[in-house]
py3Dmol code that shows the C-alpha trace and the ligand (Angstrom):
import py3Dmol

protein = """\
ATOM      1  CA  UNK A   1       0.000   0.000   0.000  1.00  0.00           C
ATOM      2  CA  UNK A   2       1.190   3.324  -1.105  1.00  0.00           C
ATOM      3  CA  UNK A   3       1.987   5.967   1.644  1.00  0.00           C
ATOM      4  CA  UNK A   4      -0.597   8.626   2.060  1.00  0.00           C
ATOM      5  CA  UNK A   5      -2.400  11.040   4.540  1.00  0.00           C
ATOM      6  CA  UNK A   6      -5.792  12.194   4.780  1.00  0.00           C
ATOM      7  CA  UNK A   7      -6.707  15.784   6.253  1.00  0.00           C
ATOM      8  CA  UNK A   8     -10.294  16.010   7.853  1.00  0.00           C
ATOM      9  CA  UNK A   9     -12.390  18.319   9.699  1.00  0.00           C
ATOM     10  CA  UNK A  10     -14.952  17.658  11.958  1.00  0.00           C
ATOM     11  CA  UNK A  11     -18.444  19.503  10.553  1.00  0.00           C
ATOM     12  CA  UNK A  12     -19.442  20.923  13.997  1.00  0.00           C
ATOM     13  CA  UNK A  13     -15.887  22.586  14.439  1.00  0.00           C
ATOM     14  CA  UNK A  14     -14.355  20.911  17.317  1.00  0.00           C
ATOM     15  CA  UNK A  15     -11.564  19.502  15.544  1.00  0.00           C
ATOM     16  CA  UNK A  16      -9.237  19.311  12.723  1.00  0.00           C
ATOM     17  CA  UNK A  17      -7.655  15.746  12.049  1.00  0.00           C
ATOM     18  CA  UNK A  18      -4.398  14.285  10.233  1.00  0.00           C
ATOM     19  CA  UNK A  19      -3.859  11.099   9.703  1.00  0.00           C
ATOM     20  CA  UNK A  20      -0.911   8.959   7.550  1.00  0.00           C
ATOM     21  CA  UNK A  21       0.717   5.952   6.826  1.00  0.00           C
ATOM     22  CA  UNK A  22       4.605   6.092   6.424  1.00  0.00           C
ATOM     23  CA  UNK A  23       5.777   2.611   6.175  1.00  0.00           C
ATOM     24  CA  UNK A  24       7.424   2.904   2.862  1.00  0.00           C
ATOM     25  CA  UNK A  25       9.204   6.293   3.185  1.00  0.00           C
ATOM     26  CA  UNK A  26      10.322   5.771   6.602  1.00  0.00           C
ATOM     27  CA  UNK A  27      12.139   2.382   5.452  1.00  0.00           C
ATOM     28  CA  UNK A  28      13.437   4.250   2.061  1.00  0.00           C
ATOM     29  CA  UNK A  29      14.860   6.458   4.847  1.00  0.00           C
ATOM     30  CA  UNK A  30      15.927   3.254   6.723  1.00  0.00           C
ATOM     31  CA  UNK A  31      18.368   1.670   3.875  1.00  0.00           C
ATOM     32  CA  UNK A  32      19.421   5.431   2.900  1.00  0.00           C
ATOM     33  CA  UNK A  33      21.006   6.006   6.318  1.00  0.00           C
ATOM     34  CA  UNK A  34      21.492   2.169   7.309  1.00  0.00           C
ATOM     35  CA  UNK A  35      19.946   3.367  10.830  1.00  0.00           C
ATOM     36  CA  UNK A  36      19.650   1.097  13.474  1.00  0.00           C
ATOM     37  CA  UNK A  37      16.340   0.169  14.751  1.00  0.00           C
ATOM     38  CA  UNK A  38      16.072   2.312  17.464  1.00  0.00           C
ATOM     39  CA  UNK A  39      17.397   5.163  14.956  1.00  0.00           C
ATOM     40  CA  UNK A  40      15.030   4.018  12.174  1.00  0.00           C
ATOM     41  CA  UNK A  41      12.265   4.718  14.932  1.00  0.00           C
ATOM     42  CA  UNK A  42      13.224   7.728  16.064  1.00  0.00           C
ATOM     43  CA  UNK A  43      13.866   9.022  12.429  1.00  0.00           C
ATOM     44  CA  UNK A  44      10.632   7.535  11.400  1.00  0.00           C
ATOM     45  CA  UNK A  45       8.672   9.190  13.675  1.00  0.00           C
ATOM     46  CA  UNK A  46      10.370  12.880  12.803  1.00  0.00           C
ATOM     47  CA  UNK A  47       9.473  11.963   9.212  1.00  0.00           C
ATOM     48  CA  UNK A  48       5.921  11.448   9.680  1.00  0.00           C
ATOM     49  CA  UNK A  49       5.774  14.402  11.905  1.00  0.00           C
ATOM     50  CA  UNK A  50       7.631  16.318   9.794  1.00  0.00           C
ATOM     51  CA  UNK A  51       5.239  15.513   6.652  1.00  0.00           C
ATOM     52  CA  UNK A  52       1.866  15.806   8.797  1.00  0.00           C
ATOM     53  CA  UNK A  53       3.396  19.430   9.886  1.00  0.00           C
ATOM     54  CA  UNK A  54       4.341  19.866   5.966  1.00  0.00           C
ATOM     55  CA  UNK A  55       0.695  19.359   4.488  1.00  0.00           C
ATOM     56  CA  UNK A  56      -0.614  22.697   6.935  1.00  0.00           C
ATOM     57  CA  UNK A  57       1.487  24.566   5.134  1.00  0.00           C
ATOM     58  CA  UNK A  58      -0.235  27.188   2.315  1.00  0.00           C
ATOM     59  CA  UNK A  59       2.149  27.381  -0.146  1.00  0.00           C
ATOM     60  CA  UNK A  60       3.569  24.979  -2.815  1.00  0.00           C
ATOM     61  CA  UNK A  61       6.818  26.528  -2.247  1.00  0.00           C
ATOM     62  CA  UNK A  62       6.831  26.500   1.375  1.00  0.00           C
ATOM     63  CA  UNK A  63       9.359  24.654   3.430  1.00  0.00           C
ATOM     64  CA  UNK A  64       9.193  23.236   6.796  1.00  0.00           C
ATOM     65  CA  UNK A  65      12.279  21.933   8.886  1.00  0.00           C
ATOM     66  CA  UNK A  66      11.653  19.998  12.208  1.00  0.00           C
ATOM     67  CA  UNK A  67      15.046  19.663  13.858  1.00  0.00           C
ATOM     68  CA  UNK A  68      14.764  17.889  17.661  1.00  0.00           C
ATOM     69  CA  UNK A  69      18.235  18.576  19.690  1.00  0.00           C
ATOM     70  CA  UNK A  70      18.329  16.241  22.756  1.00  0.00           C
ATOM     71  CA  UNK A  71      21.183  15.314  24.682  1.00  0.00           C
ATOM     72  CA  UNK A  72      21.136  11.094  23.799  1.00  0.00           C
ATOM     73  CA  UNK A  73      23.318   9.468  21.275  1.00  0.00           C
ATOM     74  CA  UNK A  74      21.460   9.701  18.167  1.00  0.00           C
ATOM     75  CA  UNK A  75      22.580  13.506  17.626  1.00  0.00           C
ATOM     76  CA  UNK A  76      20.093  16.215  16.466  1.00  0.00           C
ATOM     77  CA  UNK A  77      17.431  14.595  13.900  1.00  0.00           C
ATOM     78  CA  UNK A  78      16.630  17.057  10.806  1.00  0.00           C
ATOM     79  CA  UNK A  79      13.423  16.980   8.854  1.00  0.00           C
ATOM     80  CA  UNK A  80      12.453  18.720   5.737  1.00  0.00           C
ATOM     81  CA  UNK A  81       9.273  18.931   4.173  1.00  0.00           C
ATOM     82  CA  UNK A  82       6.586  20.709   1.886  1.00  0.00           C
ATOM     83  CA  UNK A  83       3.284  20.539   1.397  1.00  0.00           C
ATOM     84  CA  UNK A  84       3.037  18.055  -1.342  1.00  0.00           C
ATOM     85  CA  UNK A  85       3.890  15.414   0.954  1.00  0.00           C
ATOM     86  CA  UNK A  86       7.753  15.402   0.292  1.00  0.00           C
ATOM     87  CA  UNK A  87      10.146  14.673   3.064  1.00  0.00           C
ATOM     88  CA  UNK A  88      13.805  14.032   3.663  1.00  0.00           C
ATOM     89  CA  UNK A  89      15.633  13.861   7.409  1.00  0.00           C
ATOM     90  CA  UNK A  90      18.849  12.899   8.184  1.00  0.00           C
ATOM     91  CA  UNK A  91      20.283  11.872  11.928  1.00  0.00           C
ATOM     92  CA  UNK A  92      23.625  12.832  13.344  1.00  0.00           C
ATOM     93  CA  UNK A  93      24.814   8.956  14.167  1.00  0.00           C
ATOM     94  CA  UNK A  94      22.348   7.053  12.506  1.00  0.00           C
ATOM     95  CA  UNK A  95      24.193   3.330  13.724  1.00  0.00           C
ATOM     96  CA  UNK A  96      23.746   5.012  17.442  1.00  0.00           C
ATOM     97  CA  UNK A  97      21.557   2.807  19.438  1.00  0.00           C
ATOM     98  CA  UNK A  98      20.351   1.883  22.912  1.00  0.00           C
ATOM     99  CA  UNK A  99      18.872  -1.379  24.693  1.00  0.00           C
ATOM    100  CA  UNK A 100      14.979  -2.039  24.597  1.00  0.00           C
ATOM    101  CA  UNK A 101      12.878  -0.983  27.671  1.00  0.00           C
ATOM    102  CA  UNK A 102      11.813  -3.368  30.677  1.00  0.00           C
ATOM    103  CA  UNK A 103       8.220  -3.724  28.301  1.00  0.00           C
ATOM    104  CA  UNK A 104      10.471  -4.657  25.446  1.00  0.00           C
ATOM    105  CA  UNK A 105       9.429  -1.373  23.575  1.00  0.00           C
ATOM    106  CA  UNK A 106      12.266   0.571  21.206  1.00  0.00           C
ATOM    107  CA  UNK A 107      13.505   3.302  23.505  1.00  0.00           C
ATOM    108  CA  UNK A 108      13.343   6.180  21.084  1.00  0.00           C
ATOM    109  CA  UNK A 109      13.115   8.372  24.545  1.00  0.00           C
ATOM    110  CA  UNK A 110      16.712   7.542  25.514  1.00  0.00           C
ATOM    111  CA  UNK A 111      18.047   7.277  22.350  1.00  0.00           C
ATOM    112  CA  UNK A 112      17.003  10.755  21.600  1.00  0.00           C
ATOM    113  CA  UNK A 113      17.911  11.847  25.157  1.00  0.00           C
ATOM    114  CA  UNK A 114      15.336  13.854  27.521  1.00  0.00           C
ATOM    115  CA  UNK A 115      16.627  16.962  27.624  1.00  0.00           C
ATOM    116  CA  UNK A 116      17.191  19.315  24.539  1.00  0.00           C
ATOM    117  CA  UNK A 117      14.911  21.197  22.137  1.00  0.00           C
ATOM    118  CA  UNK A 118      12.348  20.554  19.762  1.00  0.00           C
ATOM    119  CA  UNK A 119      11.936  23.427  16.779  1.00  0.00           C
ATOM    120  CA  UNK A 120       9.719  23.908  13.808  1.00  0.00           C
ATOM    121  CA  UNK A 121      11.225  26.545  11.323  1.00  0.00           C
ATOM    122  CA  UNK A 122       8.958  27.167   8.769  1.00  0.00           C
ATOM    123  CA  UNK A 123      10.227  29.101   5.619  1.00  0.00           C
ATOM    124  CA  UNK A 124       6.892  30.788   4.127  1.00  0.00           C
ATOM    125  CA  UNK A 125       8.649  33.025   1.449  1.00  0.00           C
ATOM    126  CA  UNK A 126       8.566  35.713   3.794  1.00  0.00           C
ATOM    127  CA  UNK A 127      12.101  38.033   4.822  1.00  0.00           C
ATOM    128  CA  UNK A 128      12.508  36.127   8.355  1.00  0.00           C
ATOM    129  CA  UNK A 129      11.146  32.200   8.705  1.00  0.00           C
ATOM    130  CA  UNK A 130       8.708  31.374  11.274  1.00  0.00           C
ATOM    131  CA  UNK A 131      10.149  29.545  14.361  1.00  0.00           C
ATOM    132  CA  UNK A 132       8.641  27.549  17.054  1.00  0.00           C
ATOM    133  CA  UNK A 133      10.769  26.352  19.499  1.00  0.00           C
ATOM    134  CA  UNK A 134       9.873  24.122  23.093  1.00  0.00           C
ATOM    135  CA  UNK A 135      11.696  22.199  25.602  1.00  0.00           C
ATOM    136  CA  UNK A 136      12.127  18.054  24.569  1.00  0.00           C
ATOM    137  CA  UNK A 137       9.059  16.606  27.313  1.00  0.00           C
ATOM    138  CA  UNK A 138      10.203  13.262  27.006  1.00  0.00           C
ATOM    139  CA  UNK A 139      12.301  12.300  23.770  1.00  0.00           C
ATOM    140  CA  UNK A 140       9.447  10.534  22.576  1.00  0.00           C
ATOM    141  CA  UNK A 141       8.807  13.050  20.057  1.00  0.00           C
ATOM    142  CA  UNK A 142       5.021  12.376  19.712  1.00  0.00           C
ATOM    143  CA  UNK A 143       4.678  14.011  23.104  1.00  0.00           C
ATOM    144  CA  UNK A 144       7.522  16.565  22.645  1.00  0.00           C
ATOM    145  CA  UNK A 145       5.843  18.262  18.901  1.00  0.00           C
ATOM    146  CA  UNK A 146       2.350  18.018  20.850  1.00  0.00           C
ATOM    147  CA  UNK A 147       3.907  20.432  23.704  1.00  0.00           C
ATOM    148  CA  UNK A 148       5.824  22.495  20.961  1.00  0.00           C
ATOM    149  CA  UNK A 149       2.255  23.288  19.216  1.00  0.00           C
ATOM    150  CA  UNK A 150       0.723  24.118  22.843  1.00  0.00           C
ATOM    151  CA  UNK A 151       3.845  26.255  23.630  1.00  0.00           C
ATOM    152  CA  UNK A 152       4.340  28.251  20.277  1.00  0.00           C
ATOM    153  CA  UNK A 153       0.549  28.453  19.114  1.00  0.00           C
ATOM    154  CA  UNK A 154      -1.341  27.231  22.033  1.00  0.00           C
ATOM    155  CA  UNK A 155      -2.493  24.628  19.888  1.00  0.00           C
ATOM    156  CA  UNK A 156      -3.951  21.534  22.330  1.00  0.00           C
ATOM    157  CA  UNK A 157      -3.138  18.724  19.978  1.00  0.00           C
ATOM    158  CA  UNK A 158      -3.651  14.992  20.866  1.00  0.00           C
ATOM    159  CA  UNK A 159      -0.559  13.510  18.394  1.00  0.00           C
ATOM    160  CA  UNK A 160       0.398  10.063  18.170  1.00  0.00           C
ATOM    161  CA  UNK A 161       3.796   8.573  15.668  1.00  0.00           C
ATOM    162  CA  UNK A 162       4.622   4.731  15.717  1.00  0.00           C
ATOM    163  CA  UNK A 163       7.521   2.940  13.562  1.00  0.00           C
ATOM    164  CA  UNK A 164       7.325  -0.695  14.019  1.00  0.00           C
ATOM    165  CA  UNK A 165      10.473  -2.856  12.998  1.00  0.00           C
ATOM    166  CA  UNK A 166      10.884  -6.212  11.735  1.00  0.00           C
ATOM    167  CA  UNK A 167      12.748  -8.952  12.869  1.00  0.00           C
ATOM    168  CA  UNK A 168      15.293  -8.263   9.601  1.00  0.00           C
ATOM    169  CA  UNK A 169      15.175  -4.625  10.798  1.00  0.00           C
ATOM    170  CA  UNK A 170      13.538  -3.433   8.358  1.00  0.00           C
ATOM    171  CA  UNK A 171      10.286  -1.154   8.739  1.00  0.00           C
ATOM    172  CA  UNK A 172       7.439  -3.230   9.163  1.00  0.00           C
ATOM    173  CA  UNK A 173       4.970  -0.757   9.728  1.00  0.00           C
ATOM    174  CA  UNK A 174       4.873   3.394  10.279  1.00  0.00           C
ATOM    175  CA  UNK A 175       2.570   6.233  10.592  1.00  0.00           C
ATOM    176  CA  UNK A 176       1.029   8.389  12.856  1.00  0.00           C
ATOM    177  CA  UNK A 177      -2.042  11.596  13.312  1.00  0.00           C
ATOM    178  CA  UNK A 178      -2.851  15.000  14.575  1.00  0.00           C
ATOM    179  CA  UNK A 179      -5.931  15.686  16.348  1.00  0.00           C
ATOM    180  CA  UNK A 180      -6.310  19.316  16.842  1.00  0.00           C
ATOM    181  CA  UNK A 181      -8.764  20.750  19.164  1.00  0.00           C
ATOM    182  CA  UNK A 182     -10.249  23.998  17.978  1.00  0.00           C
ATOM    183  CA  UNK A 183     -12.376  25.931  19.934  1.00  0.00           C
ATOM    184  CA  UNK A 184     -15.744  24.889  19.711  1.00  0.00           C
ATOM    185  CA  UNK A 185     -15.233  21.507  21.566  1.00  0.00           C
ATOM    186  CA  UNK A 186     -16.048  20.844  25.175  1.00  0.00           C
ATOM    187  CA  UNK A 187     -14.876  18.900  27.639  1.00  0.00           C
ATOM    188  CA  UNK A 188     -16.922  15.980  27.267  1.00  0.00           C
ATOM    189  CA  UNK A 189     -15.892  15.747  23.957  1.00  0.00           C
ATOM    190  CA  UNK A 190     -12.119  16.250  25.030  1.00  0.00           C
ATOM    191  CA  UNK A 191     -12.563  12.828  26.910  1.00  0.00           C
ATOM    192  CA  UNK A 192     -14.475  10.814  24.705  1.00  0.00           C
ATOM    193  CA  UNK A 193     -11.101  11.318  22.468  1.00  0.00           C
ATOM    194  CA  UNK A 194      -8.683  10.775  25.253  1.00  0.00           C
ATOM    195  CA  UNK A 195     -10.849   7.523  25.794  1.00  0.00           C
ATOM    196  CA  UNK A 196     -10.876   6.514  22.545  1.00  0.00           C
ATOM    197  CA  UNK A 197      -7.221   6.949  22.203  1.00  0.00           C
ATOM    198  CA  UNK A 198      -6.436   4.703  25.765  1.00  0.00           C
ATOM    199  CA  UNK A 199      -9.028   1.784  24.299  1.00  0.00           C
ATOM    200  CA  UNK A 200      -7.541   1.860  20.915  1.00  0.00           C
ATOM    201  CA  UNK A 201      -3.937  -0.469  19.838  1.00  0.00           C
ATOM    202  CA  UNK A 202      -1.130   1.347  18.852  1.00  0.00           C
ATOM    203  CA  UNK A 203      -1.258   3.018  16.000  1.00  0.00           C
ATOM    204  CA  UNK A 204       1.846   1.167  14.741  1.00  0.00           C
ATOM    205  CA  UNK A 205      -0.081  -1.901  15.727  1.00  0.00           C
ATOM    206  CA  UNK A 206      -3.355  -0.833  13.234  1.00  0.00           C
ATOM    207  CA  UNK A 207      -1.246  -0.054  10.340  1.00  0.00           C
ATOM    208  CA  UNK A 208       0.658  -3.205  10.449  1.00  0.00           C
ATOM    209  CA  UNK A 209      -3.048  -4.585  10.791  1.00  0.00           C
ATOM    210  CA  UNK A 210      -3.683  -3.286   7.668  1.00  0.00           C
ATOM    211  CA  UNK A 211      -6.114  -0.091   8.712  1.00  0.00           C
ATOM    212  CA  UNK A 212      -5.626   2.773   6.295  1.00  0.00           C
ATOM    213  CA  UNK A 213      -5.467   6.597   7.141  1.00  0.00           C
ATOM    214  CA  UNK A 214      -9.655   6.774   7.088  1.00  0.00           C
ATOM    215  CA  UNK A 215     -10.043   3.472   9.142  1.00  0.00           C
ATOM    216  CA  UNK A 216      -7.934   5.170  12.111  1.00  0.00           C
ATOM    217  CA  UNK A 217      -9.801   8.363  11.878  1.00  0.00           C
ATOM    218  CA  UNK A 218     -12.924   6.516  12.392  1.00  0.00           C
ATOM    219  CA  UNK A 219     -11.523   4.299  15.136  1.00  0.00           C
ATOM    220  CA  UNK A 220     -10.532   7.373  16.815  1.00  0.00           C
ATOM    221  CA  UNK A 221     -12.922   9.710  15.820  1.00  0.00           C
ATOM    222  CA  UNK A 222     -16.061   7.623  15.105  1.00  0.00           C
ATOM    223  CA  UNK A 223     -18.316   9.608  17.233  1.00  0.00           C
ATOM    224  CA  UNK A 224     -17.815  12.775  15.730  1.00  0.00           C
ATOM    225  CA  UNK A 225     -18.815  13.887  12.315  1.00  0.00           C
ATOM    226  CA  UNK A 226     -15.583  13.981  10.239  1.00  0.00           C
ATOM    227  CA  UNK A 227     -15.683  15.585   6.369  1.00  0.00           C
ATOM    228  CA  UNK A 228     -12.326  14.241   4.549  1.00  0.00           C
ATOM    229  CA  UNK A 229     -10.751  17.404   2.755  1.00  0.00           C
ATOM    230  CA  UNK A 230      -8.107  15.950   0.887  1.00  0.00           C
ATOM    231  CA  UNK A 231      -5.812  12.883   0.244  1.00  0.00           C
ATOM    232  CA  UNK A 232      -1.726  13.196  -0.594  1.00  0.00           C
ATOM    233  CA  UNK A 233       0.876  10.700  -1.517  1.00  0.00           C
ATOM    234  CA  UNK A 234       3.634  10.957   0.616  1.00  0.00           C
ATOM    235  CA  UNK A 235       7.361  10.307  -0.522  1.00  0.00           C
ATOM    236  CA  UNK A 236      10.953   9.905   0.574  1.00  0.00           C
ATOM    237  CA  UNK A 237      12.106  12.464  -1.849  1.00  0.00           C
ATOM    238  CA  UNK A 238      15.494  14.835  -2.059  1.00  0.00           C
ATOM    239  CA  UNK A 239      15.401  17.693  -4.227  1.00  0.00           C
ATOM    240  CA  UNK A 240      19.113  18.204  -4.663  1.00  0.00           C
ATOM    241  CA  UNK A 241      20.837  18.905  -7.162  1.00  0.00           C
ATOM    242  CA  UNK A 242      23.981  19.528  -8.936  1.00  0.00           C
ATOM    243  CA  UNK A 243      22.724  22.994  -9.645  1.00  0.00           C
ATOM    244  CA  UNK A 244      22.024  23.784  -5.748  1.00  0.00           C
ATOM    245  CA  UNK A 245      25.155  21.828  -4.940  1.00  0.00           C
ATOM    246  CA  UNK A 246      27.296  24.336  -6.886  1.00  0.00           C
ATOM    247  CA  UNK A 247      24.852  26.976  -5.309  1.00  0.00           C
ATOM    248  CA  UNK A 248      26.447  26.196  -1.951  1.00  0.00           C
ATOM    249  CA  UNK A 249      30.262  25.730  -3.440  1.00  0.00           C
ATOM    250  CA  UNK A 250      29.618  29.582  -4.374  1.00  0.00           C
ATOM    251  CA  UNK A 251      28.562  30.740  -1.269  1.00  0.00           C
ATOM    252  CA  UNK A 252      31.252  29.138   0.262  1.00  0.00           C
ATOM    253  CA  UNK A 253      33.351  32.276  -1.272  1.00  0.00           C
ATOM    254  CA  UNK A 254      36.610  32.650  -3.421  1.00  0.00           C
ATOM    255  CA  UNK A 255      38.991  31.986  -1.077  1.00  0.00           C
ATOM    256  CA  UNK A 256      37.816  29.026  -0.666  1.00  0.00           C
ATOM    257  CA  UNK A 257      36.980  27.684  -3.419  1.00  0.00           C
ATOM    258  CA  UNK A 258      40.625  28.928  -4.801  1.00  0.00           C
ATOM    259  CA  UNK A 259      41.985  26.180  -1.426  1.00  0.00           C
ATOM    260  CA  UNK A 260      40.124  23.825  -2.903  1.00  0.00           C
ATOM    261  CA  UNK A 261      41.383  23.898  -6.270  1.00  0.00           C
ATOM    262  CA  UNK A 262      44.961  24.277  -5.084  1.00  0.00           C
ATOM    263  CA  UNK A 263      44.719  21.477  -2.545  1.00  0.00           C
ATOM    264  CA  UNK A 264      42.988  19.269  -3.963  1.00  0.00           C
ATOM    265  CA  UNK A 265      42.084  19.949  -7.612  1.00  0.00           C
ATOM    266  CA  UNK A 266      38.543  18.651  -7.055  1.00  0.00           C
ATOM    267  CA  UNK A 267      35.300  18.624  -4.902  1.00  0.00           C
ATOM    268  CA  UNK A 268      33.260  15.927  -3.722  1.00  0.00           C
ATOM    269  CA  UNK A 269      29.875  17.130  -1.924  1.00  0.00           C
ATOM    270  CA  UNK A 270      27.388  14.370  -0.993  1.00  0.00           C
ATOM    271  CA  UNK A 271      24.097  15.508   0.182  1.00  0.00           C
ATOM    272  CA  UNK A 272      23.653  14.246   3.564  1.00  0.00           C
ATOM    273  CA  UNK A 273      19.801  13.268   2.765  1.00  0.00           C
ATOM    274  CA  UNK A 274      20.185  11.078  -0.019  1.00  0.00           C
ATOM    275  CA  UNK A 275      23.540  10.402  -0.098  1.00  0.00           C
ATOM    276  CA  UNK A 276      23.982  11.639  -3.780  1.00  0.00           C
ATOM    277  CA  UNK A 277      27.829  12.299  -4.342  1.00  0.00           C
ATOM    278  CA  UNK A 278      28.126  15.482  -6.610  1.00  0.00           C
ATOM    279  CA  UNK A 279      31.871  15.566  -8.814  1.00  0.00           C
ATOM    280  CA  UNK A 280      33.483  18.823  -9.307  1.00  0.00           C
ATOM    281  CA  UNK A 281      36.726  18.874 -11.726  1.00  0.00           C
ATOM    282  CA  UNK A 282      39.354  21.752 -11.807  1.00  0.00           C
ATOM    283  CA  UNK A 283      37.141  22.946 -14.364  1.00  0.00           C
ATOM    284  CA  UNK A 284      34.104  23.114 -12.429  1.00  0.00           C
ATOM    285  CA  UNK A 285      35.682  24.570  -9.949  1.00  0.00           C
ATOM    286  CA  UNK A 286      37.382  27.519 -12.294  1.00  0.00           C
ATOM    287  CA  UNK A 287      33.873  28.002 -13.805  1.00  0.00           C
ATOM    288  CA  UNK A 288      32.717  28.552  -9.978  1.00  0.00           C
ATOM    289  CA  UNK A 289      34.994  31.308  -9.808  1.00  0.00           C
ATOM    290  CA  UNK A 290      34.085  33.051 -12.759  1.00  0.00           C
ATOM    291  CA  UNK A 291      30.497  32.976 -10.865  1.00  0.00           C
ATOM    292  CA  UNK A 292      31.759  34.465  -7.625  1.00  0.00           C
TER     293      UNK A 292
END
"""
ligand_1 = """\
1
ZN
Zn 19.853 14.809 -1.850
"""
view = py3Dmol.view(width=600, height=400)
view.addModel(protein, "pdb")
view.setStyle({"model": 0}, {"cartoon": {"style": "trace"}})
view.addModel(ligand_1, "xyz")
view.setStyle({"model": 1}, {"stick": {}})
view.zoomTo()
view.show()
């Protein structure tokens, strides 16, 4: 099954729902970065975060970055992504990993450590970006973006992100959803969700089961009266290339670039999300001069 979220609204105004499945793009990201499971979870998770955060976005030429910061081994975890359901990420140690908890659960927590920051920097085409920044809750990162929306737009969110891994360590199953709660809901309402959400499996669990993006939103949301807005693929994708490589070889100035040449003749430049290697001859290079 293809990857693919699903953006609803419930009719009476109470709340706004996301919901996708990542399975595919989080193991593309998997065999990219050769993470190890505990990595592939955490990373996974960002990813479908960092996509669900992507489709809210207006623009087609919007950009949004996640980047969590915590204090555990894994490093700082990057996320890019627009609103066509595109998404890259890349971790600082991706082969970093930690034992399982007591309950024999992945501990992305630890991994990702407990204390750091969580920030959403969203480029909207506009002189400055937009930043949202919060305190890491608990490493988890479903938990940590929910407080970062409650913190930097005092958006109540109930959010949920699940990567399940195979026994060949490979992604079995991924996904995750965004329940926002606008302002016409009430607290009754508030706790029929949170009970839904305690009575319901894992939402790692009901994708491996096979329940799509609408299934979930009805097993969540079943009581309320959800219209679907719109359906988008989602994909592992990079948009690098050699053009925006030499982009950054120019900014990097002439000194530089004159180093380069001298020292070693040539430049290899490999994008850190897709691990594309990018050649540049003394010839290139010259040419990059001429453009400085
Ligand atoms: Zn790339």
């Amino acid at each position: 099954m293809k990857d693919y979220l699903i953006r609803g609204i419930d009719r009476l105004g109470r709340l706004r729902v996301f919901a996708a499945t990542t399975t595919n793009l989080v193991e593309h990201a998997r065999v990219t970065h050769n993470t190890s499971p505990t990595a592939t979870a955490a990373l996974g998770r960002a990813l479908t975060a960092g996509v669900i955060m992507g489709s809210m976005m207006k623009n087609e030429k919007d950009i949004l970055t996640l980047k969590i910061s915590g204090d555990g081994p894994i490093g700082t975890i990057l996320v890019v992504s627009d609103n066509k359901g595109n998404v890259k990420g890349v971790v600082d140690h991706p082969s970093a990993d930690v034992p399982s908890r007591s309950d024999g659960k992945l501990d992305v927590g630890r991994l990702v450590g407990r204390n750091g920051v969580v920030a959403s920097i969203m480029d909207l085409g506009l002189r400055e970006p937009y930043v949202g920044q919060s305190s890491l809750v608990s490493g988890e990162i479903a938990e940590d973006i929910a407080n970062l929306y409650l913190v930097s737009e005092q958006q109540p969110s109930a959010i949920a992100l699940g990567v399940l891994i195979d026994k060949d360590i490979s992604c079995k199953a991924a996904g995750g959803y965004f329940i926002q709660l606008l302002p016409g809901i009430d607290d009754q309402d508030i706790e029929k969700i949170e009970e839904r959400i305690k009575a319901s499996l894992p939402i790692s669990t009901m994708i491996e089961q096979g329940l799509t993006p609408e299934d979930i939103i009805m097993e969540l949301l079943g009581d309320f009266d959800i219209e679907i807005l719109n359906k988008m693929d989602l994909n592992y994708n990079c948009n690098c290339s050699r053009d925006k490589i030499r982009k950054v070889l120019i900014s990097l100035g002439r000194e530089e670039i004159e180093d380069i040449i001298e020292e070693d003749g040539k430049a290899e430049v490999v994008c850190h999300f897709c691990n594309t290697k990018y050649q540049f001859n003394k010839e290139d290079l010259a040419k990059i001069l001429v453009d400085i």
